[in-house]
N, C-alpha and C positions, 0 to 999 in steps of 0.2 A: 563361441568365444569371440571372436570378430567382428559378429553384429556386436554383443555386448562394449568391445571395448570401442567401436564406433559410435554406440550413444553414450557414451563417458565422453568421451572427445567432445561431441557435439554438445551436450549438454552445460559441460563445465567450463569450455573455454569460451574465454570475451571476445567477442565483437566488434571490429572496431568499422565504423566505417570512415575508407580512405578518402576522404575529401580532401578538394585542394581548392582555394582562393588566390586568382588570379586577380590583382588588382592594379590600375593606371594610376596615376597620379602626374603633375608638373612639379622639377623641381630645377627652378632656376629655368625657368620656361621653358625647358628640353621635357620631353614627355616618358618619364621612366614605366618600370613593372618591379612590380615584387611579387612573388608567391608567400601562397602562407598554406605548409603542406600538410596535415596532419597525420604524426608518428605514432601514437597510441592514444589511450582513451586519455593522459593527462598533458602531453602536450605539442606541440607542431613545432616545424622547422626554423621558428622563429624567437620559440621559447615556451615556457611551463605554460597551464593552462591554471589561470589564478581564480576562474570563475568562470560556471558558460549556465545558458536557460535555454528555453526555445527561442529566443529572440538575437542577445548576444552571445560574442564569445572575448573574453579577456583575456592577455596574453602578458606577463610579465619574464624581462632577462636580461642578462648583463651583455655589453656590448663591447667590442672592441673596433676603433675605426678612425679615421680623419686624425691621427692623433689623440683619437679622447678615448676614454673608458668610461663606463655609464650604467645606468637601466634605464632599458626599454620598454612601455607600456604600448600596446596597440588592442583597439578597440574591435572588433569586428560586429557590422550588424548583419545577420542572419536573412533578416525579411528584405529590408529595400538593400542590401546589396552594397553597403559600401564600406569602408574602413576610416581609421584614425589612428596615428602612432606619432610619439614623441620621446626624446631620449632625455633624461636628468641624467649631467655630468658629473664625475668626481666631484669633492671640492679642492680635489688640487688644482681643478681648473679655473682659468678666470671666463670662460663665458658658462652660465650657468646650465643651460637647456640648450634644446638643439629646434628647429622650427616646428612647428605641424607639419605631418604629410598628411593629407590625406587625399580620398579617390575615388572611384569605381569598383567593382569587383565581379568576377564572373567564375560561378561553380566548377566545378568537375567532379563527379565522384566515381 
Protein backbone atom coordinates (compact mmCIF):
# COMPACT_ATOMS: atom_id res chain seq x y z
CA UNK A 1 0.00 0.00 0.00
CA UNK A 2 2.87 2.54 0.52
CA UNK A 3 4.85 1.86 -2.45
CA UNK A 4 1.32 2.12 -4.21
CA UNK A 5 0.40 5.36 -2.73
CA UNK A 6 3.98 6.74 -3.34
CA UNK A 7 3.78 6.32 -7.14
CA UNK A 8 0.38 8.12 -7.07
CA UNK A 9 2.23 10.92 -5.25
CA UNK A 10 5.03 10.78 -7.76
CA UNK A 11 3.32 10.36 -10.74
CA UNK A 12 0.37 12.98 -10.41
CA UNK A 13 1.89 15.68 -8.81
CA UNK A 14 3.61 18.74 -10.77
CA UNK A 15 6.67 19.79 -10.84
CA UNK A 16 7.70 22.87 -10.61
CA UNK A 17 11.11 23.93 -10.94
CA UNK A 18 12.20 26.77 -8.28
CA UNK A 19 14.02 29.17 -10.19
CA UNK A 20 15.03 32.44 -9.13
CA UNK A 21 16.32 35.56 -11.55
CA UNK A 22 18.52 37.58 -9.97
CA UNK A 23 18.95 40.75 -11.99
CA UNK A 24 21.05 44.39 -11.74
CA UNK A 25 19.97 47.07 -13.45
CA UNK A 26 20.78 51.39 -12.88
CA UNK A 27 18.17 53.45 -11.76
CA UNK A 28 18.90 57.06 -11.47
CA UNK A 29 22.54 55.96 -11.70
CA UNK A 30 22.59 54.03 -8.13
CA UNK A 31 22.91 50.28 -9.15
CA UNK A 32 19.73 48.43 -7.88
CA UNK A 33 18.61 44.24 -7.78
CA UNK A 34 15.31 42.85 -8.16
CA UNK A 35 14.59 39.18 -8.05
CA UNK A 36 12.13 37.38 -9.96
CA UNK A 37 11.22 34.24 -7.90
CA UNK A 38 9.22 31.52 -9.26
CA UNK A 39 6.05 30.48 -7.01
CA UNK A 40 4.41 27.87 -9.15
CA UNK A 41 4.03 26.67 -12.69
CA UNK A 42 1.87 30.01 -13.54
CA UNK A 43 3.39 32.60 -11.79
CA UNK A 44 6.52 34.32 -9.73
CA UNK A 45 7.04 36.87 -7.29
CA UNK A 46 6.54 39.52 -9.48
CA UNK A 47 3.31 38.60 -11.06
CA UNK A 48 1.08 36.03 -13.21
CA UNK A 49 2.96 34.22 -15.93
CA UNK A 50 1.04 35.64 -19.15
CA UNK A 51 3.33 33.51 -21.52
CA UNK A 52 6.69 31.72 -21.31
CA UNK A 53 8.69 29.20 -24.37
CA UNK A 54 12.14 28.04 -24.18
CA UNK A 55 13.44 31.26 -24.76
CA UNK A 56 11.22 33.92 -22.94
CA UNK A 57 9.24 34.29 -19.98
CA UNK A 58 6.42 37.11 -19.61
CA UNK A 59 5.24 38.33 -16.62
CA UNK A 60 2.15 40.67 -16.16
CA UNK A 61 0.51 42.61 -12.63
CA UNK A 62 -0.75 45.30 -10.95
CA UNK A 63 1.34 47.42 -8.80
CA UNK A 64 1.23 49.54 -6.05
CA UNK A 65 4.05 52.24 -5.38
CA UNK A 66 5.78 55.88 -5.66
CA UNK A 67 2.16 57.09 -5.33
CA UNK A 68 0.90 55.33 -8.41
CA UNK A 69 -1.01 52.11 -9.16
CA UNK A 70 -0.55 50.37 -12.43
CA UNK A 71 0.46 47.28 -14.49
CA UNK A 72 3.36 45.82 -14.74
CA UNK A 73 4.88 43.99 -17.71
CA UNK A 74 8.58 42.53 -17.53
CA UNK A 75 10.18 40.60 -20.07
CA UNK A 76 12.49 37.96 -19.22
CA UNK A 77 15.01 36.34 -21.67
CA UNK A 78 15.90 32.80 -20.69
CA UNK A 79 19.19 32.37 -23.24
CA UNK A 80 21.32 35.56 -23.04
CA UNK A 81 20.16 36.40 -19.54
CA UNK A 82 18.70 39.50 -19.15
CA UNK A 83 15.37 41.27 -18.47
CA UNK A 84 12.99 44.17 -19.30
CA UNK A 85 10.01 45.69 -17.27
CA UNK A 86 7.83 48.84 -17.45
CA UNK A 87 4.86 49.88 -15.52
CA UNK A 88 1.45 51.71 -17.47
CA UNK A 89 -0.28 53.89 -14.89
CA UNK A 90 -3.72 54.41 -13.89
CA UNK A 91 -5.30 57.02 -15.83
CA UNK A 92 -6.08 58.80 -12.97
CA UNK A 93 -2.55 59.62 -13.21
CA UNK A 94 -1.06 62.48 -15.17
CA UNK A 95 2.39 60.78 -15.94
CA UNK A 96 1.49 58.05 -18.22
CA UNK A 97 4.25 55.24 -17.83
CA UNK A 98 6.92 54.79 -15.59
CA UNK A 99 10.87 54.31 -17.43
CA UNK A 100 12.37 50.99 -18.77
CA UNK A 101 14.42 49.15 -16.36
CA UNK A 102 16.27 46.88 -17.59
CA UNK A 103 19.52 44.70 -16.92
CA UNK A 104 21.48 41.54 -16.28
CA UNK A 105 20.29 38.49 -14.79
CA UNK A 106 21.81 35.65 -13.02
CA UNK A 107 20.10 32.05 -12.32
CA UNK A 108 19.63 30.05 -9.28
CA UNK A 109 17.58 27.01 -9.32
Amino acid sequence: MKILLTLFVLLFSSSVVAESYYCSYLFNNESKLTEFKRLDNNSFNKGEILDENDTLIYLGGTVEGYDHKGYRISIIDKKIKKFRMKVLHNPEYEKKESDIIEGDCKVSN
